[in-house]
C-alpha positions as CSV (number, residue, x, y, z in Angstrom):
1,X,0.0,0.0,0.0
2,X,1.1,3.3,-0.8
3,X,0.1,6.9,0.7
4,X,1.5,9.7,-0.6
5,X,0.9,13.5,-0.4
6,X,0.0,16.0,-2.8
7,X,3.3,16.9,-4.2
8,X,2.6,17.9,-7.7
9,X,4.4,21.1,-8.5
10,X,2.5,24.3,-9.9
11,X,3.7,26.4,-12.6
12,X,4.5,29.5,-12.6
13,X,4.4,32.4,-9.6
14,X,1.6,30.0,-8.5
15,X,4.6,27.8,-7.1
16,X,5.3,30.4,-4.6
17,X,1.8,29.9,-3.1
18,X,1.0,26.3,-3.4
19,X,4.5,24.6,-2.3
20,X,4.6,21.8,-0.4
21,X,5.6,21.0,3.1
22,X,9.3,22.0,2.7
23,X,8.6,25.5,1.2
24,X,6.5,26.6,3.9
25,X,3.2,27.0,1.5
26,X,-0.5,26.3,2.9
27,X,-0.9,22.8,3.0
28,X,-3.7,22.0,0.8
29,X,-7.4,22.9,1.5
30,X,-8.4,19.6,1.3
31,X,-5.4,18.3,4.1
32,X,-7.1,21.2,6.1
33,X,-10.6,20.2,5.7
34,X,-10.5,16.6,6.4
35,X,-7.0,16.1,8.7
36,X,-9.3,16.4,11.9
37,X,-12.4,14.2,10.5
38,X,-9.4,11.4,9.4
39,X,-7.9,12.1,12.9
40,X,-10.9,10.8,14.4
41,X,-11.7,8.6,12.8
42,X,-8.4,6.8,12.9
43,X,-8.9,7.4,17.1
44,X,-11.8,5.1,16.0
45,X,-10.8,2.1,14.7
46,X,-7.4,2.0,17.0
47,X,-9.2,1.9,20.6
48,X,-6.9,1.3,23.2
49,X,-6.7,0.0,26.9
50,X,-4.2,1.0,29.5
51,X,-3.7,-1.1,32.4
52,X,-2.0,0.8,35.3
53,X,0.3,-1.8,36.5
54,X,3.9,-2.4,37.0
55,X,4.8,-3.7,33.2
56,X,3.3,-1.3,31.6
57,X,1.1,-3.7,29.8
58,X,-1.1,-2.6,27.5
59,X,-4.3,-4.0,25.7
60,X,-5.9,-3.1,22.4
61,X,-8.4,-4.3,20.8
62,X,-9.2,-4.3,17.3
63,X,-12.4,-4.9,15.4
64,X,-12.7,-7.2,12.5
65,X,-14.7,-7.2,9.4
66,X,-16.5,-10.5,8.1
67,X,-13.6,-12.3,7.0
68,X,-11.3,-11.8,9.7
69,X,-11.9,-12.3,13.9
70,X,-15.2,-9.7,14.9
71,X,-15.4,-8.5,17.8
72,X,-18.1,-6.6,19.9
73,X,-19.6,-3.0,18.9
74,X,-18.4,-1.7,22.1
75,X,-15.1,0.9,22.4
76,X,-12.6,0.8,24.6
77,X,-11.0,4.6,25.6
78,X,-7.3,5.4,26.8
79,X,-3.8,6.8,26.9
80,X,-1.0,5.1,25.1
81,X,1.4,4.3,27.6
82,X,5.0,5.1,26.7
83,X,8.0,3.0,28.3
84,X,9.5,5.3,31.3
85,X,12.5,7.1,30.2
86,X,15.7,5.5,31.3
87,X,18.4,7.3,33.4
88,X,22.0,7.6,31.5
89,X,25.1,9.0,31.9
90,X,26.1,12.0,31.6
91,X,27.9,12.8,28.1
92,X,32.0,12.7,27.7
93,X,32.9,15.7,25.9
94,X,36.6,15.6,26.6
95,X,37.5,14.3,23.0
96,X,35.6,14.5,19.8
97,X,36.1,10.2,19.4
98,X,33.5,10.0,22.4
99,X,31.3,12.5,21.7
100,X,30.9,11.2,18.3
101,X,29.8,7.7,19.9
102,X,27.2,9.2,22.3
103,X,25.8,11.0,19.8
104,X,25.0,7.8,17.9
105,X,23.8,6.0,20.7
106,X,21.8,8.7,21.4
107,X,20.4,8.6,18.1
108,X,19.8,5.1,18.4
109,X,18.2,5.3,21.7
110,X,15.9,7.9,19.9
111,X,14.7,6.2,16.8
112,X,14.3,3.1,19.5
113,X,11.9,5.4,21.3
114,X,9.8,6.2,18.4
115,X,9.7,2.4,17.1
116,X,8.0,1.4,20.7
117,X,5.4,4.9,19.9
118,X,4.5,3.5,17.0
119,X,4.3,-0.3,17.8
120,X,1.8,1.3,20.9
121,X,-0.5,3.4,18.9
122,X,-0.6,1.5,15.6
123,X,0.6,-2.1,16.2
124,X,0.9,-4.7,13.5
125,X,0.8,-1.5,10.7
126,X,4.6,-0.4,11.7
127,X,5.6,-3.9,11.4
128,X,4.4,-3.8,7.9
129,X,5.5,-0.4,7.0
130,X,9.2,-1.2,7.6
131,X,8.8,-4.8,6.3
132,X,7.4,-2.4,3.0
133,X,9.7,0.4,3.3
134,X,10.0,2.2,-0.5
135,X,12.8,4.0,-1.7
136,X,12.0,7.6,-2.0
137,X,11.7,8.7,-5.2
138,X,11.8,12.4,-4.7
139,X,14.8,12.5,-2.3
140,X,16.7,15.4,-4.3
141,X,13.3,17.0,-5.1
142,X,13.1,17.7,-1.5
143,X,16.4,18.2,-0.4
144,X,16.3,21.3,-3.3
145,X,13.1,22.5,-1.5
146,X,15.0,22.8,1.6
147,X,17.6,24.5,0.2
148,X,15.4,26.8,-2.0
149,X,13.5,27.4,1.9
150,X,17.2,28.4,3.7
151,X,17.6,30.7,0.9
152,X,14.5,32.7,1.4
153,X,14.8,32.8,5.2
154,X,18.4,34.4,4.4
155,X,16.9,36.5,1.4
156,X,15.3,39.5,3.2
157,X,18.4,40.1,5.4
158,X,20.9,40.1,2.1
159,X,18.3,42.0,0.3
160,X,18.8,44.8,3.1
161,X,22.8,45.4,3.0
162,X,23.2,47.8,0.3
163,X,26.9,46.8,0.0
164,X,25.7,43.5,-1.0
165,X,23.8,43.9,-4.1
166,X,25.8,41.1,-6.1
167,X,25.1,38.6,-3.3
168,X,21.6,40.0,-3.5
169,X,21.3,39.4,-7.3
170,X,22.8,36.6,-7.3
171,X,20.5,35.0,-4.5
172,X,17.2,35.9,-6.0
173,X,18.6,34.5,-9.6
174,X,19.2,31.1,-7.7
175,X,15.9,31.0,-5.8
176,X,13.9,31.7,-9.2
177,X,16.3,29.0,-11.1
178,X,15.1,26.7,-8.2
179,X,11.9,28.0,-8.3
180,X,11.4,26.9,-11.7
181,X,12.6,23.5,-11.6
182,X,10.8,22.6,-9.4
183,X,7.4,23.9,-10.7
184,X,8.5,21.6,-13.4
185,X,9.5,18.3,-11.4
186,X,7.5,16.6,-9.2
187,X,10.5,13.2,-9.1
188,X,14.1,12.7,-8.9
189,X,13.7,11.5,-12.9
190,X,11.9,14.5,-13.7
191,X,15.1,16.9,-13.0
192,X,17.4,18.3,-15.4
193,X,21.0,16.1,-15.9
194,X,22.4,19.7,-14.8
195,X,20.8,19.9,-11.6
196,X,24.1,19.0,-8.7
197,X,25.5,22.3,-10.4
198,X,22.6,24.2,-9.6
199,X,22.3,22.3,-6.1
200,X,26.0,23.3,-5.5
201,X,25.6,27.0,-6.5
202,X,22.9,27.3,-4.0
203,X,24.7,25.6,-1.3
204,X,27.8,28.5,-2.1
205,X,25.0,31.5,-1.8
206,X,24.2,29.9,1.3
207,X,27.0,29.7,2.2
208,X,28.0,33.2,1.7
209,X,25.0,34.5,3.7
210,X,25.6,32.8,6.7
211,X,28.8,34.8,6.7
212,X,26.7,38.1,7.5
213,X,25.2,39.7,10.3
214,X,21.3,37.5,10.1
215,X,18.1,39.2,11.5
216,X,17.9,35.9,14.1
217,X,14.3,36.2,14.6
218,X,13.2,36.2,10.7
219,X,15.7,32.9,10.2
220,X,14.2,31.3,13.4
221,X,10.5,31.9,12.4
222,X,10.9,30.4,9.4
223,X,12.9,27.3,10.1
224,X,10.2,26.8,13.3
225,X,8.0,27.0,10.1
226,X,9.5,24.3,8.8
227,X,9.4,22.4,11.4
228,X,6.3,22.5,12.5
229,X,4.8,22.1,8.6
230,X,7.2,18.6,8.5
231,X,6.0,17.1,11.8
232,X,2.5,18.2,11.3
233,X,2.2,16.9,7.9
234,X,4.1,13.4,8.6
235,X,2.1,12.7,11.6
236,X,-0.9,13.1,9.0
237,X,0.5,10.7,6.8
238,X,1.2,8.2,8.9
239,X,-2.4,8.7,10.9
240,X,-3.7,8.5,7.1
241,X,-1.6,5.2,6.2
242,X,-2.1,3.8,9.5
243,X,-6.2,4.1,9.0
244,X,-6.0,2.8,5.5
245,X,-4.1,-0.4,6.5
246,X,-6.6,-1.0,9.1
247,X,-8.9,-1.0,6.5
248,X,-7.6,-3.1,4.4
249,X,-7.1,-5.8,7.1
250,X,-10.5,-5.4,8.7
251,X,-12.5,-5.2,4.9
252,X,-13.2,-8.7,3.3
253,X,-11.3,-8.8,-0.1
254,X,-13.7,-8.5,-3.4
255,X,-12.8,-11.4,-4.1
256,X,-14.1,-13.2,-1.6
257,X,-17.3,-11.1,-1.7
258,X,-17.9,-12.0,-5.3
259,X,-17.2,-15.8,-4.5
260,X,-19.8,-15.6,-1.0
261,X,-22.2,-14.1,-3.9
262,X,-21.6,-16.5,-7.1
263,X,-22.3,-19.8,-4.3
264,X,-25.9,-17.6,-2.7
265,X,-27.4,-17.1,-6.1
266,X,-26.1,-20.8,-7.5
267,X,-27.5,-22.4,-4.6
268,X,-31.0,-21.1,-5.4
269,X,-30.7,-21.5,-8.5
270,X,-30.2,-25.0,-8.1
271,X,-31.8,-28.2,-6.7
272,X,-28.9,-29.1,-4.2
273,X,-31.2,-28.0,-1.2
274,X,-33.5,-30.5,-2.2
275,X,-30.8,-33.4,-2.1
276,X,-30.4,-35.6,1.1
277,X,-26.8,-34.3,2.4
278,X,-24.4,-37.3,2.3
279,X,-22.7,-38.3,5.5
280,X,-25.1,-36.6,7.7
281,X,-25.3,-39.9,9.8
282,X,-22.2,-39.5,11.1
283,X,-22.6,-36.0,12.7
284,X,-23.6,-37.0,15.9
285,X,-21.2,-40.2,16.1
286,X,-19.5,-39.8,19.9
287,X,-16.9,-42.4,18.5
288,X,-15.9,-40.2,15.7
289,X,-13.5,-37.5,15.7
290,X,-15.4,-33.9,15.7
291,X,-13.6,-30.8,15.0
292,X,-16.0,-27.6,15.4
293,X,-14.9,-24.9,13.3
294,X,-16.8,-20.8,14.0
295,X,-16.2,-18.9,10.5
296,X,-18.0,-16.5,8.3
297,X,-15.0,-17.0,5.6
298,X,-15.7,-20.2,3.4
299,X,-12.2,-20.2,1.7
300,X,-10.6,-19.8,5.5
301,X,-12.6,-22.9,6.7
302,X,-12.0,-24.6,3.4
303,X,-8.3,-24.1,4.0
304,X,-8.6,-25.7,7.6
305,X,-10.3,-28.3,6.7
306,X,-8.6,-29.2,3.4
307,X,-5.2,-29.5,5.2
308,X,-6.6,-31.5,8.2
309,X,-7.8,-33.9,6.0
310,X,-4.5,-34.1,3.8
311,X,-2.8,-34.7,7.2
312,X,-5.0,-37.5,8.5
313,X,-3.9,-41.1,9.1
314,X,-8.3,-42.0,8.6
315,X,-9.7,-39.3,6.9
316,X,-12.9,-41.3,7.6
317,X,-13.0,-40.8,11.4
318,X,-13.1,-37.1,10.9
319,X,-16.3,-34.6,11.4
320,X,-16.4,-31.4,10.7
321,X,-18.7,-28.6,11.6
322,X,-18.7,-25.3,10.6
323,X,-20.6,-22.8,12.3
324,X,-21.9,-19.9,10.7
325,X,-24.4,-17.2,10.2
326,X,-27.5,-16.6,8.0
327,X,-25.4,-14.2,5.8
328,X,-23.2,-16.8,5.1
329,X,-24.8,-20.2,5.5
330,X,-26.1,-20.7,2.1
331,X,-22.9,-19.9,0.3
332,X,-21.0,-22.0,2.5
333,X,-23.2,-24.8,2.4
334,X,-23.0,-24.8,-1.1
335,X,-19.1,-24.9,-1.1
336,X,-19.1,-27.8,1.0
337,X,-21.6,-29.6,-0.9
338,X,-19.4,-28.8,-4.4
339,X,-16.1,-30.0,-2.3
340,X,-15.0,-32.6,-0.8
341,X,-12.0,-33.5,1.6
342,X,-10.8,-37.1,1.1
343,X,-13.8,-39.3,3.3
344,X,-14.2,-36.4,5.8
345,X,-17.8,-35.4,7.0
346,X,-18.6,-31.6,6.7
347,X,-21.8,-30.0,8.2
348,X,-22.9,-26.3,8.0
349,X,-24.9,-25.0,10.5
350,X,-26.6,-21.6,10.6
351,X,-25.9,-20.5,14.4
352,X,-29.2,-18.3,14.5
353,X,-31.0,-20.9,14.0
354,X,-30.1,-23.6,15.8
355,X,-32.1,-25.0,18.7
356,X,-30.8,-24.7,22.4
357,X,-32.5,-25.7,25.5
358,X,-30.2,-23.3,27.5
359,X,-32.4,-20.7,29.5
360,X,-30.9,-17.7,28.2
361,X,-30.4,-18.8,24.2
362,X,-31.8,-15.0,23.1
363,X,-28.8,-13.9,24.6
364,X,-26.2,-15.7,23.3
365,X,-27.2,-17.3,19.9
366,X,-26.3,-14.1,17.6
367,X,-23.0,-15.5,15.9
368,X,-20.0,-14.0,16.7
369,X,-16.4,-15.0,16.3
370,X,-13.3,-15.6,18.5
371,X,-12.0,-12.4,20.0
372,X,-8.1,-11.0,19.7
373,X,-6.4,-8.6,21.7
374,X,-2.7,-6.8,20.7
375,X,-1.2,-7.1,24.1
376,X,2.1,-5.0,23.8
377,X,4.7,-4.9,27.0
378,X,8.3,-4.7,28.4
379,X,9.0,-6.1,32.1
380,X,11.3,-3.9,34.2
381,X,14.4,-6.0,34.0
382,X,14.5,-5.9,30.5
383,X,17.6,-3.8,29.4
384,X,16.5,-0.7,27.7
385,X,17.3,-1.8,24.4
386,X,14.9,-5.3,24.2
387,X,12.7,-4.4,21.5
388,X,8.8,-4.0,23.0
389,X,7.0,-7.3,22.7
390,X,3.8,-7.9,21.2
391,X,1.5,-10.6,21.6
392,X,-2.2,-11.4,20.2
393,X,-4.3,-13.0,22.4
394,X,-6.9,-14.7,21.0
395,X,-10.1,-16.3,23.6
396,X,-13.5,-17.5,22.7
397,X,-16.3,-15.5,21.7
398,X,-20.0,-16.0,23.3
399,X,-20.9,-18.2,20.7
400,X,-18.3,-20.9,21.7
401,X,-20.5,-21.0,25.0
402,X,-22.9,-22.9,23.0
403,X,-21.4,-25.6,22.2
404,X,-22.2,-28.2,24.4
405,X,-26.0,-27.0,24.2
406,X,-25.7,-27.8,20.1
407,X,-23.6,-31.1,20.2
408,X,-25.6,-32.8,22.8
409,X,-24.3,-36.3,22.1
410,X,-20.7,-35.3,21.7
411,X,-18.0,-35.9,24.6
412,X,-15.0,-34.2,22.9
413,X,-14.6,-32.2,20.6
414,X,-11.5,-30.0,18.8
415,X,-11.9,-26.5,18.5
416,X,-10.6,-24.9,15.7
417,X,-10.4,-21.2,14.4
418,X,-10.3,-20.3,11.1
419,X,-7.1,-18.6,10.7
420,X,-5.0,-21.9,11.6
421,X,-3.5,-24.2,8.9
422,X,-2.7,-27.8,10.2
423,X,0.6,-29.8,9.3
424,X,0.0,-33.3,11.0
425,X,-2.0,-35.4,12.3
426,X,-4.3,-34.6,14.9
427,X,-5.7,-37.9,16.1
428,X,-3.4,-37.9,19.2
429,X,-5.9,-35.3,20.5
430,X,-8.4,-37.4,21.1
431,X,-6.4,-39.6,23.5
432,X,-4.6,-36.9,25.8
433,X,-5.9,-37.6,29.5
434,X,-6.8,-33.9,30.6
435,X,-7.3,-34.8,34.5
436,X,-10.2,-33.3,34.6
437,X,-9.5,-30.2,32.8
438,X,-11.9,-28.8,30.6
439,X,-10.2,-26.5,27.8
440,X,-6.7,-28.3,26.4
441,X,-5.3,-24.7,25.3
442,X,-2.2,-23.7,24.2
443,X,-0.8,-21.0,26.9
444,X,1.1,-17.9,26.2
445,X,2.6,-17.6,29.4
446,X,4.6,-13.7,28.5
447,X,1.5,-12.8,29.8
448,X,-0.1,-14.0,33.2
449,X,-3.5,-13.1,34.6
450,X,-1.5,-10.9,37.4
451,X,-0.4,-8.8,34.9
452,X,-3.8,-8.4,33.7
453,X,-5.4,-7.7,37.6
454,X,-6.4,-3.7,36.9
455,X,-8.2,-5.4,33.6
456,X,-10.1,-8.7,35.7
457,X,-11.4,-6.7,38.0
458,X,-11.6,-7.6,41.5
459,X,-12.2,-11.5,41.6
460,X,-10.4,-14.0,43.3
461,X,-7.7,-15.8,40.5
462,X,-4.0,-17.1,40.7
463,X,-2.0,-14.5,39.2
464,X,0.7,-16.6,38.2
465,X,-1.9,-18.4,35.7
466,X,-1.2,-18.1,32.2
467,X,-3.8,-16.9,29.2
468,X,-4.5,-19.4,26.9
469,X,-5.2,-18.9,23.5
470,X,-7.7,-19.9,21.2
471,X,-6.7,-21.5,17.6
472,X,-6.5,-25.0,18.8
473,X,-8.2,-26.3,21.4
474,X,-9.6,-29.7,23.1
475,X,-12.8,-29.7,25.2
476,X,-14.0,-31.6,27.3
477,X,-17.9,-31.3,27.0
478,X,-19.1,-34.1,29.5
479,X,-16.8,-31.4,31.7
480,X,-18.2,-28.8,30.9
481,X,-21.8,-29.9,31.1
482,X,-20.6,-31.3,34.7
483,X,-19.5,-27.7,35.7
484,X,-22.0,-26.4,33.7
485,X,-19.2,-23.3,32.6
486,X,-21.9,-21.7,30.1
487,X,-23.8,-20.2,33.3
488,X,-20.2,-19.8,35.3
489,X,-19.5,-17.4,31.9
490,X,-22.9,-15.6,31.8
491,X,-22.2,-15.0,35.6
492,X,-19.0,-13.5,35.4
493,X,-19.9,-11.6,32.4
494,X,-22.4,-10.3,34.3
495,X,-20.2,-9.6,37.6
496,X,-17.8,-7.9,35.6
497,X,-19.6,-5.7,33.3
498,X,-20.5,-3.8,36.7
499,X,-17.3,-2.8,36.4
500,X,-16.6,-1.4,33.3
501,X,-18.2,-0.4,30.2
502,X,-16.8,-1.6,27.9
503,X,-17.7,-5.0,26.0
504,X,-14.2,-5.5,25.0
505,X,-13.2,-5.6,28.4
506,X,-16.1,-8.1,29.4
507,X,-15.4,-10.8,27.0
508,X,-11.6,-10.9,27.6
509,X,-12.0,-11.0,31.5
510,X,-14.9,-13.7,31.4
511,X,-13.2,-16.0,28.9
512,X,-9.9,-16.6,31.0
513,X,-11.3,-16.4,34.3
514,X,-13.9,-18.8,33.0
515,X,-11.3,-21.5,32.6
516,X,-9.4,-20.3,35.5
517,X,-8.4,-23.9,36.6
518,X,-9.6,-26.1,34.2
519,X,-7.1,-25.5,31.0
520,X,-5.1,-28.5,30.5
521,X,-1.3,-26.8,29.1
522,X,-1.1,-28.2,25.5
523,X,2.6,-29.1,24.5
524,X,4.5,-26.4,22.6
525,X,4.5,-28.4,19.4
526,X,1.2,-28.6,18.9
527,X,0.7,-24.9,17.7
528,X,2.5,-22.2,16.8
529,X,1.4,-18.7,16.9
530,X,2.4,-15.3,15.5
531,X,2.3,-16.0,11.7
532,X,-0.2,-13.2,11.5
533,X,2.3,-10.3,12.9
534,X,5.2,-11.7,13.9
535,X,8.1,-11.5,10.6
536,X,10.5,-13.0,12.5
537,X,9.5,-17.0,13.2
538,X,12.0,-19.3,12.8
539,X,11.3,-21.6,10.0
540,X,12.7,-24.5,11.7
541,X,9.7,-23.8,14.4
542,X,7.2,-23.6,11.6
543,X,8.1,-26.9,10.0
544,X,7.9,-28.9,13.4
545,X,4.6,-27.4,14.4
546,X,1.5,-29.7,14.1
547,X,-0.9,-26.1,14.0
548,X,-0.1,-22.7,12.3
549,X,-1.8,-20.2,13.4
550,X,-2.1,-16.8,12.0
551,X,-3.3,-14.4,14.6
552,X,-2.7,-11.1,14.5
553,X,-4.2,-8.8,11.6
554,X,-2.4,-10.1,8.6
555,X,-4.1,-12.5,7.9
556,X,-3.2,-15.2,4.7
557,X,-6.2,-14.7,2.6
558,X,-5.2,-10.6,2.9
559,X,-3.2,-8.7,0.3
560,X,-0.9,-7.4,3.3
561,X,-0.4,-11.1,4.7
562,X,3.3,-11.5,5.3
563,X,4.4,-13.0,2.4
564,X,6.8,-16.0,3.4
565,X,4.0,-17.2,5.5
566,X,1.7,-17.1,3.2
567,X,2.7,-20.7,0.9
568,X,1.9,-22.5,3.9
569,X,-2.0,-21.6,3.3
570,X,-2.1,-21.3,-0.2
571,X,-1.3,-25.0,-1.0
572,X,-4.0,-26.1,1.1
573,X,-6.4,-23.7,-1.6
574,X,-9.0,-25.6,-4.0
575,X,-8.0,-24.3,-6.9
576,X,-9.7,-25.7,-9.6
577,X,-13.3,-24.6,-8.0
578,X,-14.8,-22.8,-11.5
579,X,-15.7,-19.8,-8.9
580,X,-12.4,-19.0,-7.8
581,X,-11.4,-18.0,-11.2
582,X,-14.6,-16.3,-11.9
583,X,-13.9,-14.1,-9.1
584,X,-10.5,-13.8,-9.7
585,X,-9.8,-15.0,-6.3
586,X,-6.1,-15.3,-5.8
587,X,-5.1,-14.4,-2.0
């Protein structure tokens, strides 16, 4: 994705009026008129919690569009917290050697700084943006508009001297030759092959001025000028880049649309609805292997289920479901029905209309999907140089609550999320010997519930606890039904949205403390997280990992999914589906 500014040069005198940032000019009227609505709306999308606790953890939440993880309407309102400054030395200017070095270090420790900001306010995007750093293409444009902007700060004090009317001329002739190039060139390839002469004859006037008594106050105005333009007008940029990445990893690709679209209208068009579904004996088999899937992206779930299959020793044994809504169930019925996955069992069920016994079904049944959280922190022993680390936490949504209402007859059952691609064989699964837990979970133990105390509120829990993630999980439902947790998470939820307002904050709190207890540690090779924001997974880690799992916001089916992760999904993609190349659907 690229953002850019207005730079565009204007002919003539205009150019004097209508420069960009670098010549001091009015920024233009429509960076005026909508900076403070895009502001806002940026403020928006990028909600963030602050916890005020030791760490300086912080929690943000992001909400999804309809092929990614959704989250509740609700907003969550706060401060960025930025990592307390660090005592150092005082700096050695006894020799030019050391001086030199602190200056560097400094600069280091600076940019550092600014990198953590960043990562705070706008998360995965400033991983992205330096993964996607461009080569500029107008450095020399603008380094000429700050020399043609040094010039005219000098200009007025020249022009004054009356024993300097050759400097005088010879100034203005520069600033108009300047002038004019650029009201010509807009890129580096658009100057003239003459133009380091005219950069170094600027540079010499320059030069020469500074050798003159200055009228201080007329140079300082205008180089705060500069200033303040630069800053204000990169911190737009970057508010304006920041929003339209969001965008583009919260918006479901057209693709994808036009495929959801294509199945809908072929399926009534058809008479597949009419046909007895095939398999549909086996969906309430307790001796069979059920993996229960919550999407609202067909191609995502296609991809899970695809590679499970591929990867199982009896693709016969296995049963999925797939758990929609009513936007989406046709479509994806459809897909399923056109598709199949070696001897595998898939069922589509439309969550709103399923039927619950539980008292408070209203409540809950309105799909939703599993909920993730950009959890960004340093601990205080860290040195000051340990880059900030972010995790996203992913934990069930309300709809997952209803899963042991809907598979009454089921004992077990595998959890999956759409976002996870699977490597091996997952059969083991079934005979792991939880001990009475109810949620086998992968734990992410760089964060712990202690850290998280402000955020829980005031309940009784063991803050040495890890969070557990969603992505892959085992559960127990003879468990769960024995604990009944469904009304153990309405309860909390309940408890806890006393104190706070925010839904965000409600779902994250009830889901872990839920558990709290009952998640049996699953082994680290059994998932592996971060392929949705982290760049820097080992690819040694990836191969060994039964589970990939992309969470975070670049997701594999987006245009801005981190490329060398993406293989590992796309070879899992039905291909030769006639709709997929209809829609030009290639992710």
């Amino acid at each position: 994705m690229e953002v850019s500014g207005d730079r565009r040069a204007v002919p003539g005198a205009a150019f004097n009026a209508r420069s960009s940032r670098l010549l001091a000019w009015p920024l233009p009227q429509r960076f005026s008129l909508h900076r403070q609505t895009l502001s806002s709306r940026i403020d928006a999308s990028l909600v963030v919690i602050y916890l005020g606790v030791g760490l300086g953890i912080k929690v943000i939440n992001f909400t999804s569009g309809a092929e990614n993880k959704t989250t509740s309407s609700g907003s969550i309102h706060g401060t960025p917290a930025v990592p307390p400054a660090v005592p150092q030395p005082p700096l050695r200017r006894n020799n030019a050697v050391t001086t030199g070095t602190d200056e560097i270090t400094k600069h280091k420790r600076s940019a550092f700084e600014e990198s953590e900001k960043c990562e705070l306010r706008f998360g995965g995007y400033c991983h992205w943006c330096d993964e996607h750093r461009e080569s500029m293409k107008d450095f020399m444009v603008n380094k000429l508009k700050d020399q043609l902007f040094v010039a005219r700060a000098y200009y007025p004090t020249i022009a004054k001297l009356l024993s300097q009317e050759k400097l005088t001329n010879e100034m203005r002739q520069n600033i108009q030759e300047l002038e004019r190039i650029l009201s010509e060139s807009s890129t580096d390839a658009d100057l003239p092959p003459q133009i380091q002469k005219n950069l170094q004859k600027m540079e010499n006037v320059i030069a020469k001025a500074k050798t003159f008594p200055v009228d201080c106050n007329n140079v300082d105005k205008k180089l705060r000028q500069i200033l303040d333009l630069t800053e204000e007008e990169t911190n737009f940029h970057m508010k304006q880049s920041a929003f339209l990445y969001q965008l583009a990893v919260q918006t479901m690709p057209k693709g994808l649309h036009c495929l959801s679209m294509r199945l809908l209208v072929e399926y009534f068009k058809s008479s597949v609805h009419d046909k007895e579904l095939p398999l549909s004996e086996r969906y309430s088999n307790p001796s069979l292997q059920h993996y229960v899937i919550f999407s609202t992206n067909l191609l995502a779930a296609s991809v899970v289920i695809n590679s499970t299959a591929v990867h199982a020793r009896e693709s016969g044994n296995l049963v999925f479901h797939v758990l929609t809504d009513g936007l989406n169930y046709f479509a994806m019925k459809l897909w399923f029905l056109r598709n199949t996955y070696k001897e595998a069992a898939v069922q589509v069920l439309n969550v709103e209309n399923v039927t619950l016994k539980y008292h408070d079904k209203e409540a809950l049944k309105s799909m939703s999907l599993p909920l993730e959280y950009r959890v960004s922190f340093h601990t205080v022993n860290n040195p000051p140089a340990t880059h900030l680390r972010t995790e996203y936490v992913s934990v069930f949504s309300h709809t997952h609550y209803l899963i042991p209402s809907i598979f009454e007859k089921l004992k077990r059952v595998v959890v999956l999320d759409d976002d996870v691609v699977v490597q091996r064989d997952l059969s083991d699964l079934w005979n792991i010997d939880m001990g009475g837990k109810v949620n086998g979970a992968l734990q992410l133990c760089s964060v712990r519930l202690g850290q998280l105390r402000t955020f829980l509120g005031k309940g009784s829990f063991d803050e040495n606890s890890c969070a557990w993630m969603s992505g892959l999980n085992v559960i127990d439902l003879a468990r769960w039904r024995e604990l009944d947790l469904t009304k153990t998470y309405w309860k909390l939820g309940q408890e806890v949205s006393k104190g706070t307002g925010s839904t965000e904050a409600v779902a994250l709190s009830t889901s872990l403390l839920t558990f709290q207890d009952l998640v049996y540690p699953l082994d680290g090779v059994w998932a592996l997280s971060g392929l949705g924001h982290d760049y820097g997974i080992d690819v040694q880690a990836i191969k060994k990992a039964a589970v990939l799992h992309f969470n975070g916001q670049m997701k594999p089916w987006l245009e801005l999914g981190i490329p060398k992760y993406k293989q590992y999904w796309k070879r899992f993609l039905n291909r030769d589906d006639l709709f997929l190349g209809e829609c030009n659907v290639n992710p």
